[in-house]
C-alpha positions in Angstrom: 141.5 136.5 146.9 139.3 134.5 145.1 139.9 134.1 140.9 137.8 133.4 139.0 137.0 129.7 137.6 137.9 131.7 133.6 141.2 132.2 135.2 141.9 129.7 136.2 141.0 127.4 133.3 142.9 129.9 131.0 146.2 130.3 133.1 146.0 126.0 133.0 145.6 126.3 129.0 148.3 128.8 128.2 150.7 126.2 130.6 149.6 123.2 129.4 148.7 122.6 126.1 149.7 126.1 124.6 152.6 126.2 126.0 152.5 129.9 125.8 155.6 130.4 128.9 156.9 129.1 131.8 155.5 130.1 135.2 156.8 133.0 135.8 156.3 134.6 132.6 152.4 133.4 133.2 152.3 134.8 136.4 153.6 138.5 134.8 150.7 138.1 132.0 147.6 137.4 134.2 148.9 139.5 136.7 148.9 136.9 139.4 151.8 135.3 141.7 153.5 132.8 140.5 152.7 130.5 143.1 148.8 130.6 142.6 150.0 129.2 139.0 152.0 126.8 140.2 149.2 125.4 142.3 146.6 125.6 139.9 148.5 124.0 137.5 150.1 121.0 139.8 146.4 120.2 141.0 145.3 120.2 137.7 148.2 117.5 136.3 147.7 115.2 139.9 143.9 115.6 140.0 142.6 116.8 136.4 140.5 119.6 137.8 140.9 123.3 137.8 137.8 123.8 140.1 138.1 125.7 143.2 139.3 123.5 146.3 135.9 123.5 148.4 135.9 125.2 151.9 136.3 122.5 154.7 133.6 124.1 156.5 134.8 124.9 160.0 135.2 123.7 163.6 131.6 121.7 164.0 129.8 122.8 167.7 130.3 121.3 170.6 126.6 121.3 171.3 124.5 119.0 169.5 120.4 118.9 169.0 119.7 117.7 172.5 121.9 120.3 174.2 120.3 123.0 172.2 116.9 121.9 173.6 118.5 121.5 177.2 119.7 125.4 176.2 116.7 126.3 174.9 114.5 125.3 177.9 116.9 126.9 180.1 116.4 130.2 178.7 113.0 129.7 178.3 113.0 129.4 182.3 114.6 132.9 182.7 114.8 134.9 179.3 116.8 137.7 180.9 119.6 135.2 182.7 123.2 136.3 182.0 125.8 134.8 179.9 127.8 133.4 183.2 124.3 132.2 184.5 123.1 130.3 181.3 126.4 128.6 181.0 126.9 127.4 184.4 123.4 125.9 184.7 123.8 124.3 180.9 127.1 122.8 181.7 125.8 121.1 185.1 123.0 120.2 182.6 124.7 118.7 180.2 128.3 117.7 181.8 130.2 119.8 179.0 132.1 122.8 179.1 130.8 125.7 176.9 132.2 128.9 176.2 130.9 132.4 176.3 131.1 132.6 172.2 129.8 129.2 171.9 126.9 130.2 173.9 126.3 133.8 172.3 126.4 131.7 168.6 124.1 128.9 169.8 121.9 131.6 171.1 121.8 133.3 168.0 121.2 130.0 165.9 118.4 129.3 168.4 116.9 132.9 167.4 117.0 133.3 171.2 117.4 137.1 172.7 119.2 137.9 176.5 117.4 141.6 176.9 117.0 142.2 180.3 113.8 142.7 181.9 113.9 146.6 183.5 
């Protein structure tokens, strides 16, 4: 769960310079575990910021700009070509082995549909 940056910046005053309780006794009057204070409060002392760490972001694709375009004119060659056939004709493309999620989420970056034509 996410607290809020007020929080944090009051459970880090009440420690440190109001020495209003130990941990623990912190932990009881925000209502929060005792470890969220202890990490709050060790960052701040070894980094002097109470500021949310920031979200590393993720696994990055294993497709990059020129792959999506080989993707991209592949499907553009046969719209309603399945999963299995997109992938097998991008990865002799390309010389890379892709994944039936990394293709649906490329897909969906590239704003590209797979209906099938009835």
């Amino acid at each position: 769960m996410a607290y809020s940056q007020d929080l944090r910046t009051k459970v880090i005053t009440a420690y440190c310079d109001k020495k209003l309780g130990s941990m623990r006794e912190l932990s009881e009057m925000f209502s929060i575990s005792e470890t969220t204070v202890k990490r709050w409060v060790y960052r701040y002392q070894k980094e002097g910021s109470s500021e949310r760490c920031p979200y590393g972001g993720g696994r990055a694709s294993i497709l990059n700009d020129a792959d999506r375009e080989v993707l991209h004119k592949l499907h553009l060659e046969k719209t309603d070509a399945t999963l299995k056939e997109l992938i097998k004709k991008l990865e002799s493309k390309i010389a890379k082995t892709v994944s039936s999620s990394t293709l649906s989420r490329e897909l969906l970056k590239l704003q590209l549909t797979r209906k099938k034509n009835v």
